[in-house]
C-alpha positions in Angstrom: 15.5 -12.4 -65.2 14.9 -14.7 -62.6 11.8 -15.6 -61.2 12.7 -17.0 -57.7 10.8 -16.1 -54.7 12.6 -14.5 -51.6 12.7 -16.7 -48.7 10.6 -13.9 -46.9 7.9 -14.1 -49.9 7.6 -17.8 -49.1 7.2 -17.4 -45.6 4.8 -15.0 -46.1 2.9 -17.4 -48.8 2.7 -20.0 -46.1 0.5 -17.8 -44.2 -2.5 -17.6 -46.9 -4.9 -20.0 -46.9 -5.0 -20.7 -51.2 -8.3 -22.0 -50.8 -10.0 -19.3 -48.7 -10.7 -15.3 -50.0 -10.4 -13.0 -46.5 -12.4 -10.7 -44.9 -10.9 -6.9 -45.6 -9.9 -6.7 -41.8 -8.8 -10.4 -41.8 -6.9 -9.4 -44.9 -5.4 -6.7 -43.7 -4.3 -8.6 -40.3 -2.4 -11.3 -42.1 -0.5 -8.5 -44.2 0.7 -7.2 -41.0 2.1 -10.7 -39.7 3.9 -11.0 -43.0 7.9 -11.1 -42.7 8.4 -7.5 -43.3 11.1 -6.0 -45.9 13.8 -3.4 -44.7 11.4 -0.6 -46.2 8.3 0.8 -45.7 6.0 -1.4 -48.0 3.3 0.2 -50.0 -0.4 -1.7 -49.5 -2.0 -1.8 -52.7 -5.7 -2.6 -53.7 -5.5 -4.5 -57.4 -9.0 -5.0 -59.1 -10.1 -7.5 -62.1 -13.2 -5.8 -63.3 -15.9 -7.6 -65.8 -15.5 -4.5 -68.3 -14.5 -4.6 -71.3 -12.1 -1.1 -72.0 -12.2 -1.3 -75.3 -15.2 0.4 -75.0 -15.8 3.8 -74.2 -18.7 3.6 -72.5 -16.9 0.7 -69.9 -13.7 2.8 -69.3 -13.8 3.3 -65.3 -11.5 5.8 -63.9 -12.1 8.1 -60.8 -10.2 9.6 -57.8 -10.4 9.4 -54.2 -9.2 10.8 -50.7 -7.9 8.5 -48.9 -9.0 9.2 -44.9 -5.3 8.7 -43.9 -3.5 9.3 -47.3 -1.0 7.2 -49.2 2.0 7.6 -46.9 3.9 9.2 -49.6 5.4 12.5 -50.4 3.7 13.3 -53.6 5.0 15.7 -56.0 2.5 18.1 -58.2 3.5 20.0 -61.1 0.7 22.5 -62.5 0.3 24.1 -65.7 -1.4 27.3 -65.1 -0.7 31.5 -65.7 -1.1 34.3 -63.6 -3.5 34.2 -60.2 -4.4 30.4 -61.5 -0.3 29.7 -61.0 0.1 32.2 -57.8 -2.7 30.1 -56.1 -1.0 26.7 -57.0 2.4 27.7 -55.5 0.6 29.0 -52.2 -1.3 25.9 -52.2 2.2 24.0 -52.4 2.6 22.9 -56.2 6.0 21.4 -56.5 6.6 23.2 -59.9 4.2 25.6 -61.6 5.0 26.9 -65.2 3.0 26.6 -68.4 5.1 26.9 -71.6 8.0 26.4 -70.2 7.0 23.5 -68.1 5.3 21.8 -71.0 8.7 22.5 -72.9 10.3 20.6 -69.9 8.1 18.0 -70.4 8.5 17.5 -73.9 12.3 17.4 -73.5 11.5 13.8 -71.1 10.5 15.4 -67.4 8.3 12.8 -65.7 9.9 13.1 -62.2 6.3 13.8 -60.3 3.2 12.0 -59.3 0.2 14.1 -60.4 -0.2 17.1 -62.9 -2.9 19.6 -62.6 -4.0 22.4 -65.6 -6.3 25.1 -65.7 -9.0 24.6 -68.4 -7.4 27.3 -70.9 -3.6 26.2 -70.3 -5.2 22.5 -71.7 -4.8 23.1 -75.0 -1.3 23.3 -75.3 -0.9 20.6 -72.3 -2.6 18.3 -75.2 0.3 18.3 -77.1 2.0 16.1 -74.3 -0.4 14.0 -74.2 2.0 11.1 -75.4 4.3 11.7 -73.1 2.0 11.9 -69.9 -1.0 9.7 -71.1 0.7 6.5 -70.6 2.0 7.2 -67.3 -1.5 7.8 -66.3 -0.3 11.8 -65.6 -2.8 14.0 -67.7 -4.6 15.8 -66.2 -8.5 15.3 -66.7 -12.3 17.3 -65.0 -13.2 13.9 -64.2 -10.2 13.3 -61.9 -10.4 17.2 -60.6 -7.3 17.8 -62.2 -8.4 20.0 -64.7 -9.4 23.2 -62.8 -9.2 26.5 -62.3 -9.0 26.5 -58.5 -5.5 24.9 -58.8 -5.3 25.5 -55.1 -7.9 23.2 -53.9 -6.7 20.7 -56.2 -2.9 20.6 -55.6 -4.2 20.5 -51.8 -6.1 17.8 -52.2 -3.3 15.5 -54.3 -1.0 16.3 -51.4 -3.6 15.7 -49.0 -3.7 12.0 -50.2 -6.3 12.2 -52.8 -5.1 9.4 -55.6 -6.5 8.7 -59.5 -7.4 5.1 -60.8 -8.0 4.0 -64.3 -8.4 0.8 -65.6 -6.2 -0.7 -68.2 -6.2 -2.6 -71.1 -6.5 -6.0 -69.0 -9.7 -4.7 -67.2 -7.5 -4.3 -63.9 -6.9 -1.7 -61.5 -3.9 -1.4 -59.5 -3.8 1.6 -56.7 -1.5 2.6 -53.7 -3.8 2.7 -50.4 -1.4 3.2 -47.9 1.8 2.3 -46.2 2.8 -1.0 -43.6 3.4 0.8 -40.8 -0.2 1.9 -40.9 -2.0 0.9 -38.4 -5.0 -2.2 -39.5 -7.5 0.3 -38.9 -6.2 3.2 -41.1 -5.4 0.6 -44.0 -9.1 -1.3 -43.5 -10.4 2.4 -43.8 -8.3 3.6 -46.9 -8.7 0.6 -48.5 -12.6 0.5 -47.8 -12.6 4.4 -49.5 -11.0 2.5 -52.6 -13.5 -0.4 -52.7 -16.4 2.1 -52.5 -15.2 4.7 -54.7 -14.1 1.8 -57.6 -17.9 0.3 -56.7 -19.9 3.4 -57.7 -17.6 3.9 -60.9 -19.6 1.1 -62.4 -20.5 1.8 -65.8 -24.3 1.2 -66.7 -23.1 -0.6 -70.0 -21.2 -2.7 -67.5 -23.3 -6.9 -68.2 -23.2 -9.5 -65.3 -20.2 -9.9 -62.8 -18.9 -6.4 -62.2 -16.2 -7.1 -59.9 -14.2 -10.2 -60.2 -11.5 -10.2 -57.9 -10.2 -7.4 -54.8 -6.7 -8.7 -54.0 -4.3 -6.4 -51.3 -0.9 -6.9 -51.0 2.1 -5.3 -50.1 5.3 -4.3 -51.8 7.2 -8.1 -52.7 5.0 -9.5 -51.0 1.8 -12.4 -52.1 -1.6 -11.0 -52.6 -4.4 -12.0 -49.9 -7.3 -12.0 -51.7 -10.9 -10.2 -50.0 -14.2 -12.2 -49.8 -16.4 -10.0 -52.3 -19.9 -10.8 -51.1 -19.2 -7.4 -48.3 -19.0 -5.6 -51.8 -22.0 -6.5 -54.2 -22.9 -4.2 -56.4 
């Protein structure tokens, strides 16, 4: 696999200063002068955190609603019965089911971007948990995705409300928004990620809590943010 750079990745390289870490509107001004690809580019916010996840006590995973959400169709699946799974399709679930959707599962389903459960439908959804756990897709009550008002929860996923968890490398990597966003919606969406990955600090969490913010977009170099704005 090659590991060439696209001319339009260079150009856009030339454009960061290597020596300098950005302001998030600055940042988020030079994104939007990069050479642009044929596609809508996601913005993403990546974190290095000074956690050690080895540790339960330093795991840091949250959600949050992005003011102008992600850009993206997302799709929700829900494993719930009865009013629980009524509500869900009213709400706008993409599929609702519960042992036939966790059958469907089983047998290699992934197509969808969040799954929500009712707290009883949980202990079968468990049995998954290899399937969705390291796709970052189980559903957990510290995310709001273990619920039993499935309504206000597949409403909120649609409404742009997105899950982060770190992994085994202490970094966070999370979809704020699209390039044709305007540099105010993106400083604000990325802003709500900054805050929300802020106050996730763990108290076991020892010296330098946040290492690096970097944004970028889709094939494109990251333009990495000054941190003092963001002490903790």
């Amino acid at each position: 696999m090659s590991n060439k750079k696209s001319k339009r990745y260079i150009k856009a390289a030339e454009l960061v200063d290597s020596d300098k870490a950005y302001s998030l509107e600055e940042a988020v001004s030079l994104l939007k002068k990069f050479p642009a690809p044929k596609f809508d580019a996601t913005v993403t916010l990546s974190a290095n955190l000074g956690v050690d996840p080895r540790k339960s006590d330093q795991m840091v995973r949250g959600s949050v609603a992005l003011p102008h959400g992600t850009g993206k169709q997302v799709k929700v699946i829900v494993f719930a019965s009865g009013d629980a799974a009524k509500a869900a399709e009213d709400a706008g679930a993409d599929e609702v089911g519960f042992e036939d959707l966790i059958k469907k599962v089983q047998g290699g389903y992934t197509d969808f971007d969040a799954a929500i459960a009712t707290p009883d439908a949980m202990t079968e959804v468990r049995k998954i948990a290899r399937v969705l756990g390291p796709r970052g897709l189980m559903p957990n009550p510290k995310t709001g995705t273990v619920t039993d008002d499935t309504a206000k929860a597949v409403s909120a996923v649609k409404a742009g409300r997105i899950d982060y968890k770190v992994d085994k490398n202490s970094n966070i990597a999370a979809a704020c928004g699209k390039a044709s966003f305007s540099e105010e919606q993106l400083v604000e969406n990325v802003s709500a990620l900054v805050d929300s990955i802020v106050k996730a600090k763990p108290a076991s969490a020892k010296g330098n809590y946040i290492k690096s913010f970097t944004v970028s977009a889709s094939m494109l170099p990251g333009v990495p943010l000054e941190l003092s704005a963001f002490t903790v």
